[in-house]
C-alpha positions in Angstrom: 0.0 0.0 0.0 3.2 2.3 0.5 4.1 2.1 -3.0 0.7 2.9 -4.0 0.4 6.0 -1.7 4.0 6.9 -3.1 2.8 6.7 -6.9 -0.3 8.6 -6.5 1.1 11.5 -4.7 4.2 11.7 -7.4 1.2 11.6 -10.2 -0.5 14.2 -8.2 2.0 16.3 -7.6 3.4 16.1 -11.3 -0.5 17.1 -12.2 -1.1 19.2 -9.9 1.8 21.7 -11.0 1.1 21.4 -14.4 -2.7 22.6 -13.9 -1.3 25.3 -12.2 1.2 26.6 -14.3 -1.6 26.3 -17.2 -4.1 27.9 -15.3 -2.0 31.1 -14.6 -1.1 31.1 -18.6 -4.7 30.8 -19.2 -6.0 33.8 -16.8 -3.5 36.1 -17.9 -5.2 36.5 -21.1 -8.9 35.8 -20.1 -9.4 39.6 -19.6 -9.1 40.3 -23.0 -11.2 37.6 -24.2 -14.0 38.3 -22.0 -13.9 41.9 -23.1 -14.1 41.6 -26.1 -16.7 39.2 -25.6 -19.3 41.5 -23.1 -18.9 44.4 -25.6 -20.1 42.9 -28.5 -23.8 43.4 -28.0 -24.8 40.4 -30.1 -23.1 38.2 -28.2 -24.5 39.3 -25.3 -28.3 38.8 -26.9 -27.3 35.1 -27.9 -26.0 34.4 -24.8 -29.4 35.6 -23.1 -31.5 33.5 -26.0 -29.4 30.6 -24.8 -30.6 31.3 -20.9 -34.1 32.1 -21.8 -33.9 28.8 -24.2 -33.0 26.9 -21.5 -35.2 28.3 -18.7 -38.0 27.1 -21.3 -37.0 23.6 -21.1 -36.8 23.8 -17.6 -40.1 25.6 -17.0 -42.4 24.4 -19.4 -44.6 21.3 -17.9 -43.6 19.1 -20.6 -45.7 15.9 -19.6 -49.0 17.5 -19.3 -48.4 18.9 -22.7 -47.7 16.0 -24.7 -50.4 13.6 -22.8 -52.7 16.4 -24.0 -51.5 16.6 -27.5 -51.3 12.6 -27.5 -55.1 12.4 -25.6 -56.4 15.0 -28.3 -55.3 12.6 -31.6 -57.2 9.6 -29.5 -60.1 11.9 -29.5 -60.3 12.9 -32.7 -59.7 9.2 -33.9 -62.5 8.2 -31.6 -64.8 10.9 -33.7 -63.7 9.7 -36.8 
C-alpha cells in the first residue's frame, strides 16, 4: 500500500503543477477575451436566447403537454 500511496502523490503532484502553471497562462489572457466578448452586443443577446432557451426547457410542464397533445389525436380518432 506504500508504494501505491507513493505513486499517487508523485502523479499528483506532477498534475497538480502542471494545472497550475496552465491555469495562470490561461488567466492572464482571459481579460481580453472576456472583453471583447461582453462588448459585443450580439453576443450578449445570444447568450441571453441561450438562458431564456434553457429556462423554457426547464419551465415548461412538458408531460401535461404531450399527454394532451397525445389524448387530443385519441379523441379525434374516436370521432372519426
Amino acid at each position: 500500500m506504500l508504494r501505491v500511496m507513493i505513486g499517487f502523490w508523485a502523479g499528483r503532484a506532477i498534475a497538480d503543477t502542471f494545472y497550475v502553471w496552465t491555469t495562470s497562462k490561461a488567466f492572464d489572457s482571459f481579460g481580453e477575451v472576456f472583453g471583447d466578448f461582453y462588448q459585443d452586443w450580439q453576443a450578449v443577446a445570444l447568450q441571453l436566447l441561450g438562458l431564456a432557451g434553457a429556462a423554457i426547457l426547464l419551465l415548461v410542464p412538458w408531460p401535461r403537454w404531450v399527454f394532451r397533445w397525445i389524448n387530443r389525436g385519441e379523441r379525434e380518432k374516436a370521432r372519426a
